[in-house]
N, C-alpha and C positions, 0 to 999 in steps of 0.2 A: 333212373335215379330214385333212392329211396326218401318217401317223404316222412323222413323221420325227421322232429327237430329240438323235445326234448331230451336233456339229459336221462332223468329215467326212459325215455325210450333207446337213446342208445348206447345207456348202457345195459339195458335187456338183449338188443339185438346184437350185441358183442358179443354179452357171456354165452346166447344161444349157438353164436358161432364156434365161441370155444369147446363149449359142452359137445358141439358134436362133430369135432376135429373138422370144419372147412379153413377154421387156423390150426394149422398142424402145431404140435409142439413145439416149442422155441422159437418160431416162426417171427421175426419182427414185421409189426406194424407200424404203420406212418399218422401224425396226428395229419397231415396236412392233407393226406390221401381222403382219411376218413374223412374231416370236415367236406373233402370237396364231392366227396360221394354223396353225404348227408346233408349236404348245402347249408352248412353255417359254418360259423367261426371256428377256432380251435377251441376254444376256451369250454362249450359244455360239453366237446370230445372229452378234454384235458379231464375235465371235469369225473367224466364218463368213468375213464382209466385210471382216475383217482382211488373212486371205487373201489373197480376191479382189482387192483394192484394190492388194495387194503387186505381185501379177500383171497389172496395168494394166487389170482386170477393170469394175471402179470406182474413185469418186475422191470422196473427203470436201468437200464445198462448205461452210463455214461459213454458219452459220446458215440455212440451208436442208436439207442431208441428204445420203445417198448420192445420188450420179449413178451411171447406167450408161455406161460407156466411150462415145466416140463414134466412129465408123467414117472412117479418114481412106483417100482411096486413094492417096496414095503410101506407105501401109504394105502397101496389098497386093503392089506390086512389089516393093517390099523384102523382106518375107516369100517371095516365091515365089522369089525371086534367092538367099536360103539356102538353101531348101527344094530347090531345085534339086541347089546342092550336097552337102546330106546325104541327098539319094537319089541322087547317083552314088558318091557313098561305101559305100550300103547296097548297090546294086546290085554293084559292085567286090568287097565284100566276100562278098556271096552267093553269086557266080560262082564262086569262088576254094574256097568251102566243099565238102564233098561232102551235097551235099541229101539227108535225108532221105526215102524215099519216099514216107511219109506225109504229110510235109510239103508237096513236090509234087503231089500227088494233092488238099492242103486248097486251093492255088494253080489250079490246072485248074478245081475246082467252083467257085470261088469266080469265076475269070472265065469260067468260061461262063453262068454266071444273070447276065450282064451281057446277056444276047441275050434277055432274056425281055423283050416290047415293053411291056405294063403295068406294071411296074415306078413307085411311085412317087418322089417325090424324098426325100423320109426313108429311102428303101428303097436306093434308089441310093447316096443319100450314104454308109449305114450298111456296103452291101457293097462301098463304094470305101474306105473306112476298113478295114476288118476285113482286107481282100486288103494295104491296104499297112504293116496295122501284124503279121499273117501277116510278111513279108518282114524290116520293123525287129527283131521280137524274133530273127532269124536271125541276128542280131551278136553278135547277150550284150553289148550296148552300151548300158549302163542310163543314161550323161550323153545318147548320140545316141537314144535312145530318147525322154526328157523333153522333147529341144527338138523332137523332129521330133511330138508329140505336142501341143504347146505351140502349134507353128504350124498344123499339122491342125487347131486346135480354131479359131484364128482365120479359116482359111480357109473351116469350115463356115459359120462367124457371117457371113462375105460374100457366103455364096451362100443361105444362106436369107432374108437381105436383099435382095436382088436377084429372088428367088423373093417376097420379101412387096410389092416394089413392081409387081415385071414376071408375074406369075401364068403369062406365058405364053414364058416363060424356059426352054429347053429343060433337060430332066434332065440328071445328072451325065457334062460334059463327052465324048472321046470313047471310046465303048462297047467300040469294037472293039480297044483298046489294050492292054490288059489282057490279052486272050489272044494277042496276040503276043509280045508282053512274057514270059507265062508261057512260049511255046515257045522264044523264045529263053534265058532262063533255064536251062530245060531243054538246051537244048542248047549251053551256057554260050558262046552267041555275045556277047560281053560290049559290042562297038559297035553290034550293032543293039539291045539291051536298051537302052543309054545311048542311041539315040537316040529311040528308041521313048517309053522313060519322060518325057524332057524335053518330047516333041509331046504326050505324054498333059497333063503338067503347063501347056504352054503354049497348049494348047486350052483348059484349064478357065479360065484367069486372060483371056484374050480371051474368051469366051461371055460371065462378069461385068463386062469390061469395059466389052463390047459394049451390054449389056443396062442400064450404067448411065450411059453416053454418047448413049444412044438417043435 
């Protein structure tokens, strides 16, 4: 049994199940399941799913129960079509900062374990996140922080899905991007950072596309 018992706790350990398809899509769940999983009442389930639901997480079906969201792909081009543009906002604004050394140094480590060849895809996904949300909190931009976090979490949910149909769906997008990215950063070449970041981004949304056109 999991000793979860606040609402923020489970509604993190929901959304984490959603993001990475162990609730497949449309999949109904039970308030009364959960509660008895998580050993409380319904109510900071309810609570929980209130949330999520708000966030397009899930959706209330009358007389049947929660659904979990279903996966449409013209939301993934949409999403990536913003996403695009608030990481040349982040990049724009990084350039412009005077970087930290420690900061650049957490930037470096971070993309060079993108060369380690075993690597698996929870592992890849976690240190492509960690490296570009490294970068987001370099704004102190807590609205651009929320959305670019908001759609990160949607776009893991595409590729673990695509990883749950296609198994043999290559890891997190391309590897080598990320330390060029980080040299130029470094070296606050701000056009080849922006175009570097957008092939990074428009590799990963073709590999998913790829793999779910197949």
């Amino acid at each position: 049994m999991i000793e979860t018992t606040t609402v923020e706790n489970i509604y993190n350990e929901l959304k984490v199940r959603i993001v990475r398809n162990i609730y497949d899509p449309g999949e109904i769940i039970s308030e009364n399941a959960l509660a008895a999983e998580f050993n409380v009442s319904r109510t900071p389930v309810r609570e929980a799913l209130k949330t999520l639901q708000s966030e397009k997480w899930v959706t209330t079906i009358p007389k049947i129960g929660i659904q979990v969201s279903t996966i449409e792909v013209n939301e993934l081009r949409n999403n990536f079509e913003v996403r695009k543009a608030l990481e040349t906002l982040v990049i724009t604004t990084v350039i412009e900062k005077d970087m930290p050394k420690e900061i650049m140094t957490k930037l470096e480590t971070l993309s060079e374990k993108f060369k380690t060849v075993d690597l698996s895809s929870l592992e890849a996904i976690e240190l492509d996140v960690k490296y570009h949300e490294t970068l987001w909190k370099l704004c102190n931009n807590a609205v651009l922080l929320r959305y670019l976090e908001e759609l990160n979490y949607s776009e893991q949910r595409w590729w673990y899905y695509m990883k749950k149909i296609n198994p043999s769906l290559k890891e997190v997008g391309d590897v080598g991007s990320l330390v060029h990215l980080t040299e130029y950063i470094k070296n606050k070449d701000l056009d080849k950072a922006l175009n570097i970041m957008h092939t990074h981004l428009e590799y990963y949304i073709h590999q998913i596309k790829s793999a779910f056109f197949a």
